[in-house]
C-alpha positions, 0 to 999 in steps of 0.5 A: 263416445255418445250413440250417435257417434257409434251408429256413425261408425257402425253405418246404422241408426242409433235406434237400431245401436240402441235396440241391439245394446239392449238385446230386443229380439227384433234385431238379428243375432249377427247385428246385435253381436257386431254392436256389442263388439264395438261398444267394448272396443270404443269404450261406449256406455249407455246412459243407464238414468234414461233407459230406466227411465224409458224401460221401467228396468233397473239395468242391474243383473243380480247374483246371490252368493251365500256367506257359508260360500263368500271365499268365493269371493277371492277365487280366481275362477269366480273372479274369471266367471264375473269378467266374463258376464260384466264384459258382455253384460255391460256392454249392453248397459247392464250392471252386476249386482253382488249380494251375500246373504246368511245361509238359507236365505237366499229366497227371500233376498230373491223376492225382495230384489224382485219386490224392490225392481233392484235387478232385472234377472238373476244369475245363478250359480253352483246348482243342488241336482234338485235345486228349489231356487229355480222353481222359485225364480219361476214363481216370482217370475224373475228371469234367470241363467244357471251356470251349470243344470239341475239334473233333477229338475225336469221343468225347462229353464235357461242355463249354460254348462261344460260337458262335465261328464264327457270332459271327465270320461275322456280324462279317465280314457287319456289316463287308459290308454297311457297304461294307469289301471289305479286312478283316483278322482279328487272331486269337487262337492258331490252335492253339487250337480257339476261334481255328480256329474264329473264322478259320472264320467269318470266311472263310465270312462273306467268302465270301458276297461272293466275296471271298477275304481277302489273306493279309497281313491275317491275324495271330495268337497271344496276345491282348494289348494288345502283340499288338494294337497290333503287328498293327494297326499293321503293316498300316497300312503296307501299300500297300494296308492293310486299312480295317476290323479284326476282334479276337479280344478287347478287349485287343488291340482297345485295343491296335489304336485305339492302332495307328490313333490314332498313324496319324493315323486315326479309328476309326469313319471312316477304319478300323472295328473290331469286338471280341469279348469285351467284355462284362468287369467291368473292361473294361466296353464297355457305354456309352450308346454303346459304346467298341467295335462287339462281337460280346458274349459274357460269359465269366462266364456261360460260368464259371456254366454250367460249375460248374453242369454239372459240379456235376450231373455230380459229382453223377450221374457216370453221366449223359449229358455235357451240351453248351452253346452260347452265341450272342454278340450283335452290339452296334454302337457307336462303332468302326465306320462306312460305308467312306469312299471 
């Protein structure tokens, strides 16, 4: 299907396709998104040679993964993230750009891509809480998205985020309210921003109770299967274990029902559990009644919003940065049930 044919199904002139394909803020949010729907439903592509050509862009979108984080590159929550920019980002003619550098190098590939026009904008993942990448991409003038926020960064930037401290508050409140006092928290990398902020939650949703939590029953760092498993496992040989868990995602809540399994427990009686990030196409936790209690949130939509915004701000440099919070949804299912004394 070429532009004209699009425009015709559309009822609009190719030029108005066109500028909404390639996000000008003179077209209306509700166009602009109608356009992009179509073009992924008829399968339409722009002709990229000519647009750069015309525009001076490259219509490729950069992100930089450091090689101490390449596993990444086979986790099914990155790979969830990338579906959910290239689906929006491509539609409006835009590529993803993926490069792995050593660590600590990440600054100087960003000035390189910009020296070199390799990419138009930069999505940025996994952010420090006083993270120097965003004042450098402000430097060197490089539009940018960041999945997650930098707490103490206070200089205003684009970026898109779940409400990771309400989501882990309500989390530790579900766990209350079933009767569990002894809760451990099984958290991602506390260096990392989102993890800083889920441990947040989860200490104001004890607080509620006047329970402060036994040091013992906090653990973090990668979140895999492995890690999981370990955790879990450690604390049930405590003298007094904790009976309920919460995880910083699917993949180390399978490793922790492993943990709980071997114990000779079952998880939903004897121990509950609530994980995050369930809501995967690999994974999926979205059974009649789910594998998981989960507080859901859908990092593919988190990867649409960001192509989105930084599509427009590709397209308006000049324009205020836009902030998203998503709020997760809390999910009830299999892994979680009364305390039993």
């Amino acid at each position: 299907m070429n532009l004209k044919e699009l425009s015709g199904r559309l009822g609009l002139s190719s030029t108005t396709v066109s500028r909404a394909l390639g996000g000008y803020p003179e077209v209306n949010a509700a166009t602009r998104q109608r356009v992009t729907e179509a073009a992924v439903k008829f399968g339409y592509q722009p002709n990229k040679r000519a647009r750069a050509l015309a525009t001076g862009r490259s219509f490729n979108i950069g992100h930089v993964l450091s090689a101490s984080n390449k596993d990444q590159l086979v986790n099914p929550i990155f790979g969830d993230f990338v579906a959910g920019v290239t689906e929006v980002s491509g539609a409006s003619g835009y590529s993803l750009s993926l490069t792995v550098t050593d660590p600590g190098q990440e600054a100087v590939v960003f000035r390189r891509l910009k020296s070199e026009g390799a990419v138009d904008g930069i999505v940025l993942q996994a952010p420090l809480m006083d993270d120097d990448r965003i004042a450098l991409l402000h430097d060197i003038e490089m539009p940018f998205v960041v999945h997650g926020r930098a707490t103490h960064v206070t200089d205003p930037y684009a970026w898109v985020d779940v409400n990771n401290k309400r989501a882990f508050e309500r989390a530790a409140q579900f766990l209350l309210d079933l009767g569990h006092e002894r809760i451990a928290l099984v958290n991602g990398d506390e260096a990392m921003d989102f993890a800083y902020r889920r441990r947040s939650g989860f200490v104001a949703g004890m607080a509620t109770r006047g329970i402060i939590p036994d040091p013992a029953y906090f653990s973090s760092g990668e979140m895999t299967e492995a890690n999981g498993y370990d955790a879990v496992s450690r604390m049930l040989t405590l003298t007094v274990p904790p009976t309920a868990f919460i995880m910083s995602s699917v993949i180390s809540a399978i490793g922790a029902r492993r943990a709980v399994q071997e114990a000779g427990l079952t998880l939903g009686r004897e121990i509950s559990l609530i994980a995050h990030d369930d809501d995967l196409s690999y994974l999926s936790n979205r059974q009649t009644v789910p594998m998981f209690t989960a507080v859901r949130s859908s990092v593919r939509d988190a990867g649409r919003h960001i192509a989105q915004i930084l599509v427009d701000q590709i397209s308006n440099p000049t324009a205020e940065p836009e902030n998203k919070l998503l709020e997760a949804e809390l999910v009830v299912g299999a892994s979680t049930g009364p305390l039993q004394r």
